[in-house]
C-alpha positions as CSV (number, residue, x, y, z in Angstrom):
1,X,-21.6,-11.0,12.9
2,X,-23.6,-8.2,11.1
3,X,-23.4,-6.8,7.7
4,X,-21.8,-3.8,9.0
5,X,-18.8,-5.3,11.0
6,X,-18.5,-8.2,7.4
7,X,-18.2,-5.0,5.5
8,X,-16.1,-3.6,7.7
9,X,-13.9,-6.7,8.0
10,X,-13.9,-6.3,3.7
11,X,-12.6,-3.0,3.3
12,X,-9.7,-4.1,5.4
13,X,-9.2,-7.2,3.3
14,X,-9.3,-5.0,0.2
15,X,-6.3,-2.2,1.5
16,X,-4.2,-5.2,3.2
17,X,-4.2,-6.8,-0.9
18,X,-3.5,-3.5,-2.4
19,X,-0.8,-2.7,0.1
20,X,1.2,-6.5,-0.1
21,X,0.8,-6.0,-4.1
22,X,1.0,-2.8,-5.1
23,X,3.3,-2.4,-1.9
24,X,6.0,-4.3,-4.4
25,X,5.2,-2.3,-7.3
26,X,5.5,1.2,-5.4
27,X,9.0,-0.4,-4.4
28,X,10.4,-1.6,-7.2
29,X,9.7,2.0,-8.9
30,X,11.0,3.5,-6.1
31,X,14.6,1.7,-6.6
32,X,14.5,2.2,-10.4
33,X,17.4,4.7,-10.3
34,X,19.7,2.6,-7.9
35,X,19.3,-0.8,-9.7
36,X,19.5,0.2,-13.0
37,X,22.1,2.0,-14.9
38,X,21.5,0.9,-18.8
39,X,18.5,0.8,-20.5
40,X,17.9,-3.1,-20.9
41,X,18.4,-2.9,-17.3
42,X,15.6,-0.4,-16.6
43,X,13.7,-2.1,-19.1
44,X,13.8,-5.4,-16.5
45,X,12.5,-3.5,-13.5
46,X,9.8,-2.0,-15.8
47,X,9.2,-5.9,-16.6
48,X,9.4,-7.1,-13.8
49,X,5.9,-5.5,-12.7
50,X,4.7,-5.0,-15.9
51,X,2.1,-8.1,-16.4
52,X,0.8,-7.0,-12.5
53,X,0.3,-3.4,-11.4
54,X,-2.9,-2.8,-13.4
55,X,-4.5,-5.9,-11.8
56,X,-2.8,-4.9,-8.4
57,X,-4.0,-1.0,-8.7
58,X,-7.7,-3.1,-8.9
59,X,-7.9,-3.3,-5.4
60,X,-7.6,0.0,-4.5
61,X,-10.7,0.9,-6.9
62,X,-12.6,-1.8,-5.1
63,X,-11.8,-0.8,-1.9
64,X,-12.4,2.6,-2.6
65,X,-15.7,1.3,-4.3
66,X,-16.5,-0.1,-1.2
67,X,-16.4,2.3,1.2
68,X,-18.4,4.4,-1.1
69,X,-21.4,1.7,-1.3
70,X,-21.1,0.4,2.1
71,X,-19.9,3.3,4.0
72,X,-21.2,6.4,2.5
73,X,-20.8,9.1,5.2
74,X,-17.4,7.9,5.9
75,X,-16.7,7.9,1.4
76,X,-17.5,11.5,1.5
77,X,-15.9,12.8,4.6
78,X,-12.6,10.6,3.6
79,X,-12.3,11.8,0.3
80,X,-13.5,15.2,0.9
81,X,-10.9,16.1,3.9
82,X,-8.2,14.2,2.5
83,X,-9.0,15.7,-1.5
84,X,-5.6,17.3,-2.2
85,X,-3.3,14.2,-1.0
86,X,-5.4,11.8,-2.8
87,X,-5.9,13.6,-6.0
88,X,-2.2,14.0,-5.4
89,X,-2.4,9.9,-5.5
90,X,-3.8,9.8,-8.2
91,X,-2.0,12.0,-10.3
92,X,0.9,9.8,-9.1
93,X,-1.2,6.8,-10.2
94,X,-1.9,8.1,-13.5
95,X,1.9,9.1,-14.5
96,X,2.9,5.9,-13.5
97,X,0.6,4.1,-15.4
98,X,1.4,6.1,-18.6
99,X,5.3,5.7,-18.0
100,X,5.1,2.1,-17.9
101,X,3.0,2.2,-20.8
102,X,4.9,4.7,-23.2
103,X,8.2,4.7,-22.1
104,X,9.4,1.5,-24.5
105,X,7.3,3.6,-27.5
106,X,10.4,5.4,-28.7
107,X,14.0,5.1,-28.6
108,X,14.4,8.6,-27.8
109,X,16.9,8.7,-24.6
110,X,15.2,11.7,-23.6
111,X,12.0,10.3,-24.1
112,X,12.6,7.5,-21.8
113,X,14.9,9.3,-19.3
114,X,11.5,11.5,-18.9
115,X,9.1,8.7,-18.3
116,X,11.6,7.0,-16.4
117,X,11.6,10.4,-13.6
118,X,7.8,10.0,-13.6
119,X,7.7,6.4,-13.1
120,X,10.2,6.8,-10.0
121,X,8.2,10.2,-8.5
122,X,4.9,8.2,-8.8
123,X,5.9,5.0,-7.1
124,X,7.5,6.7,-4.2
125,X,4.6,9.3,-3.6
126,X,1.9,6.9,-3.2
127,X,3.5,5.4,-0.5
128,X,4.5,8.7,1.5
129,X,1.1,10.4,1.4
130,X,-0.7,6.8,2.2
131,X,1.4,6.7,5.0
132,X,0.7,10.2,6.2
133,X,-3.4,9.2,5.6
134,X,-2.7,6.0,7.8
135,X,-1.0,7.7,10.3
136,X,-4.0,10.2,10.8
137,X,-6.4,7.3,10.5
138,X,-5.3,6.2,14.4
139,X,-4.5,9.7,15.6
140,X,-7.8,11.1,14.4
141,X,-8.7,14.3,12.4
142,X,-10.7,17.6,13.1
143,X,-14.4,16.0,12.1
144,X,-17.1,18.3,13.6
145,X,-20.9,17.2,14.3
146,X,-22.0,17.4,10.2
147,X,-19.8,14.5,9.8
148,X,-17.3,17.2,7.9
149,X,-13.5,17.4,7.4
150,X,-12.7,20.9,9.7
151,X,-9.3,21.2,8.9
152,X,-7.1,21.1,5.9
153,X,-4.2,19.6,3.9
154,X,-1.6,21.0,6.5
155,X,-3.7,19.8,9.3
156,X,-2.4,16.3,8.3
157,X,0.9,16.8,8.2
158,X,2.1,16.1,11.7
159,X,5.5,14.8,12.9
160,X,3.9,11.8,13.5
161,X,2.1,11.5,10.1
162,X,5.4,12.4,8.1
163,X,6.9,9.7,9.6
164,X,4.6,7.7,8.3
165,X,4.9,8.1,5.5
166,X,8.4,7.8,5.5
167,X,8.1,4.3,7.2
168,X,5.5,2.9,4.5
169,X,7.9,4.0,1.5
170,X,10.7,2.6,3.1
171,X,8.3,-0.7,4.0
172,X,7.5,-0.5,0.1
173,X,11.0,-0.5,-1.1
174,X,12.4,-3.0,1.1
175,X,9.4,-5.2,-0.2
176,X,9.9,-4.6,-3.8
177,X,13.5,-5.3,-3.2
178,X,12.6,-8.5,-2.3
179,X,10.5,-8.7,-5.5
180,X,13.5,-8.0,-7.7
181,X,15.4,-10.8,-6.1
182,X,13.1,-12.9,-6.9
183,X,11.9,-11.7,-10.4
184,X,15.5,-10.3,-11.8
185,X,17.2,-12.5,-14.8
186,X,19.8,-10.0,-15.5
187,X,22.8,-10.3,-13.0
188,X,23.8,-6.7,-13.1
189,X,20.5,-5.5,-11.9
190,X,20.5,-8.6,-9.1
191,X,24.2,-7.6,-7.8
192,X,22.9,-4.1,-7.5
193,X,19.3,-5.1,-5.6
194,X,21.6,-7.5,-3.7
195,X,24.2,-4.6,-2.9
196,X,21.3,-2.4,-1.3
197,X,18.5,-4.7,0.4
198,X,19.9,-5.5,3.5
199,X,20.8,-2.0,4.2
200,X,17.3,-1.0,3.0
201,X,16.2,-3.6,5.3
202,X,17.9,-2.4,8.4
203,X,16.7,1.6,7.9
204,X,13.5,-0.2,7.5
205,X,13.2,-2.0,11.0
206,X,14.9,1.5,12.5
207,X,12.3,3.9,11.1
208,X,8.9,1.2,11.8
209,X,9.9,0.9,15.4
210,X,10.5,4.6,15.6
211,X,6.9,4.9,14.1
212,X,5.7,2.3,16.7
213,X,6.7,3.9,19.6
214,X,6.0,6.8,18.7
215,X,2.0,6.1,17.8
216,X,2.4,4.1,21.5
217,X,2.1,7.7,22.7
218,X,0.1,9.7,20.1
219,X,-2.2,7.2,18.8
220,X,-4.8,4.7,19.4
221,X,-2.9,1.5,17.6
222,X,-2.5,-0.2,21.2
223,X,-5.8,0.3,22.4
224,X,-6.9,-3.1,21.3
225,X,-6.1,-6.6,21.5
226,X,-6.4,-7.3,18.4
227,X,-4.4,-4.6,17.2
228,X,-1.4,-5.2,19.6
229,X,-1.4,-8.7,18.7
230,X,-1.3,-7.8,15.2
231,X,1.7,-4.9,16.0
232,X,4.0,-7.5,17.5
233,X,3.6,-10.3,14.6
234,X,4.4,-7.7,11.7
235,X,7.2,-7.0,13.9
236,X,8.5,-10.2,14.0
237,X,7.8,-11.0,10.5
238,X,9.7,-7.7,9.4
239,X,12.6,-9.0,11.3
240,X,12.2,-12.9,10.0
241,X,12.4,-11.5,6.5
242,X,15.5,-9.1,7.0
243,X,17.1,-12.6,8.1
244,X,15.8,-14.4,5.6
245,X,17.2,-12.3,2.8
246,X,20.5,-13.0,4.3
247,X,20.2,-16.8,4.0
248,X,19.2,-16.1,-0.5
249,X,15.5,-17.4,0.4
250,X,13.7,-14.7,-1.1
251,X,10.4,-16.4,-1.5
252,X,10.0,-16.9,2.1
253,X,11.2,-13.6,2.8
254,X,8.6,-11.7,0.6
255,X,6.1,-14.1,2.0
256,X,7.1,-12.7,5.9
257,X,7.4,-9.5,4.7
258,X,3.9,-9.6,2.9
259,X,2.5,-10.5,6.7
260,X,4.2,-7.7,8.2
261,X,2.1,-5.5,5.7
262,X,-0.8,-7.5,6.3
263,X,-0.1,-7.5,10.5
264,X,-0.2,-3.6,10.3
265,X,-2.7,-3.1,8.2
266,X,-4.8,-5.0,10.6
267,X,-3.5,-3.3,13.8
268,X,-4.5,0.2,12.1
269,X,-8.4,-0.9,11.3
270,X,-9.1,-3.1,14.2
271,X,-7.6,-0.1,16.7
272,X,-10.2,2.1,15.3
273,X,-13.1,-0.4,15.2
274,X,-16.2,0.2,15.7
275,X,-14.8,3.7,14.2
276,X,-14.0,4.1,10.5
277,X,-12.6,7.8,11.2
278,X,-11.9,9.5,14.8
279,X,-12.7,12.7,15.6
280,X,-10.2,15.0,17.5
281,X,-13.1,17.5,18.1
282,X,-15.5,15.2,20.2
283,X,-15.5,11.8,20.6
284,X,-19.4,12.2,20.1
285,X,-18.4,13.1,16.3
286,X,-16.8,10.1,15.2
287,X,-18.0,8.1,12.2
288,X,-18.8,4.2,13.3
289,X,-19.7,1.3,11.0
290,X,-23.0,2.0,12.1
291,X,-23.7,5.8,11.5
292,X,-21.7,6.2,8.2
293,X,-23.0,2.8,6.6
294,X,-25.7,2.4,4.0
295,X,-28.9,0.7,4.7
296,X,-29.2,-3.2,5.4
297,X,-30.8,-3.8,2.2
298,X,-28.3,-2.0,0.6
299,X,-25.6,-4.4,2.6
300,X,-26.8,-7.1,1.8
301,X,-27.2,-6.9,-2.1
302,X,-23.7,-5.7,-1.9
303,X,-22.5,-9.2,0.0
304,X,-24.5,-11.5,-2.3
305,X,-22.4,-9.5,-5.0
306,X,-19.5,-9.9,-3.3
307,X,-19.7,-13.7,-2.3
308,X,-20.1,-14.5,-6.0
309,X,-17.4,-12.1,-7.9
310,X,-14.6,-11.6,-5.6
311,X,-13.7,-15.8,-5.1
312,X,-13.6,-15.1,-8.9
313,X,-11.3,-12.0,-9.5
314,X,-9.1,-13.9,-7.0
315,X,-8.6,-17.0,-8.6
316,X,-7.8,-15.0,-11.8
317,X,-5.2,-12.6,-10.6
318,X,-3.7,-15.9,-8.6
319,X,-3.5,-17.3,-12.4
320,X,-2.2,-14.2,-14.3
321,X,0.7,-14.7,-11.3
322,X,1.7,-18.0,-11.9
323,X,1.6,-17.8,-15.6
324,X,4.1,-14.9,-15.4
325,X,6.1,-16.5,-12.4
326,X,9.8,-16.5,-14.5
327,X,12.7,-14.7,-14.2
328,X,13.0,-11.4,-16.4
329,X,15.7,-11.6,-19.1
330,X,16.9,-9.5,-21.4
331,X,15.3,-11.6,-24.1
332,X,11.5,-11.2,-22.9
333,X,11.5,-7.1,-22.6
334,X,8.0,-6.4,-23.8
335,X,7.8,-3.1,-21.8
């Protein structure tokens, strides 16, 4: 294996983290306004997350960091065609971050109702408009021979790509749902997760296979072994967790549907592989691991980096987990 297909192999690892954990935080913000009626009870879905979203936004910046030092050419046509949805992202990012920062500052009801509208707004557009970036990811872009973005911020919003990004918020909720459930002290806010998951569960499995058939037609997600093989486990993991979450065993049903994310997430990058982005314009156009990559040296710094730090940052968010691994009561509202 060369540096290229390791790095490669590492950017994928980085998204699948930051879409199993921030996945759950995008959802649980998502269902803020259908859990939660009072504001102790808003203030235990704002707990629930609050020790891990800043450690679980990490991965993105890594990931993002990555492509940037490893991939270069595909850094700056990704960010540069895609510029309006992702500053969008961030924006998103940034209000969320704030909100679950300021919200608990005053006792104002306004001033928390306000924070509390951003907080929802910025969980659930993350998820839409990574969706929609996914979805292009296997259908391919306008890229033309100077390795430049030819289209524009309408050019990625197909049918196909909006129901993307349906799908992934929907993923995302159902997931954080399953979060709740298991983080939740307060039995108000449990009845009311409880009262919603497994219908959020079913529209879930009903809007994924409508995505999945439809990118059997319009995309290149089945072109692979790997991929397909990947397709049907997330499948059946989605499914296993929906049934799960019948039987009260929320742990193992967060588990399968942290593999479903993971089982997609790997179907999407290995169906493009060797190709970071595809070119609708000519197939001659499209980035690879090999013509948008830095240089070998370059590579290989970045590995011995890696090998040493990421076991590290690993362990640590492993231990920031377990260490806040109880239930959310009203008596330990920090946020």
């Amino acid at each position: 294996m060369d540096l290229n297909i390791l790095w490669f192999i590492l950017v994928t690892v980085l998204f699948s983290g930051f879409f199993i954990l921030e996945g759950f935080d995008f959802g649980v913000g998502s269902l803020l306004p259908f859990v939660s009626k009072t504001d102790n009870e808003r203030r235990v879905v704002f707990n629930s997350i609050g020790p891990h979203w800043d450690g679980n936004e990490v991965w993105l910046l890594t990931a993002g960091g990555a492509i940037f030092a490893a991939f270069p050419h595909w850094y700056a046509t990704l960010f540069s065609g895609f510029y309006l949805a992702l500053f969008a992202i961030l924006l998103a990012l940034i209000g969320r971050g704030i909100a679950i920062e300021f919200r608990s500052k005053m006792p104002s009801a306004a001033w928390r109702k306000a924070w509390d509208i951003i907080f929802f707004l910025g969980s659930v557009l993350p998820g839409v408009l990574f969706g929609v970036a996914v979805s292009n990811f296997i259908t391919g872009v306008p890229i033309d021979a100077n390795m430049e973005y030819a289209g524009n911020f309408f050019t990625l919003l197909t049918p196909f790509s909006l129901l993307g990004g349906v799908m992934l918020a929907l993923v995302f909720a159902y997931h954080g749902s399953l979060f709740l459930s298991l983080k939740s002290g307060m039995p108000s806010v449990s009845q009311r997760v409880n009262s919603i998951r497994s219908k959020l569960g079913a529209v879930t499995i009903i809007v994924a296979v409508a995505w999945l058939v439809y990118a059997f037609f319009a995309s290149v997600l089945f072109q692979s072994t790997i991929s397909v093989i990947a397709v049907v486990i997330a499948a059946i993991m989605l499914v296993i967790s929906y049934l799960l979450q019948f039987k009260q065993k929320f742990g193992l049903a967060f588990v399968a549907s942290s593999l479903a994310i993971l089982g997609v997430t790997i179907a999407v990058f290995a169906s493009m592989f060797p190709n970071v982005m595809i070119s609708t314009i000519n197939e001659a156009y499209n980035l690879t691991i090999y013509t948008a990559s830095s240089t070998p040296y370059t590579l290989k710094v970045m590995s011995i980096v890696a090998g040493i730090f990421v076991p590290i940052v690993l362990l640590y968010q492993a231990w920031s987990y377990w260490i806040f691994r109880k239930r959310i009561t009203e008596k330990e509202l920090h946020y």
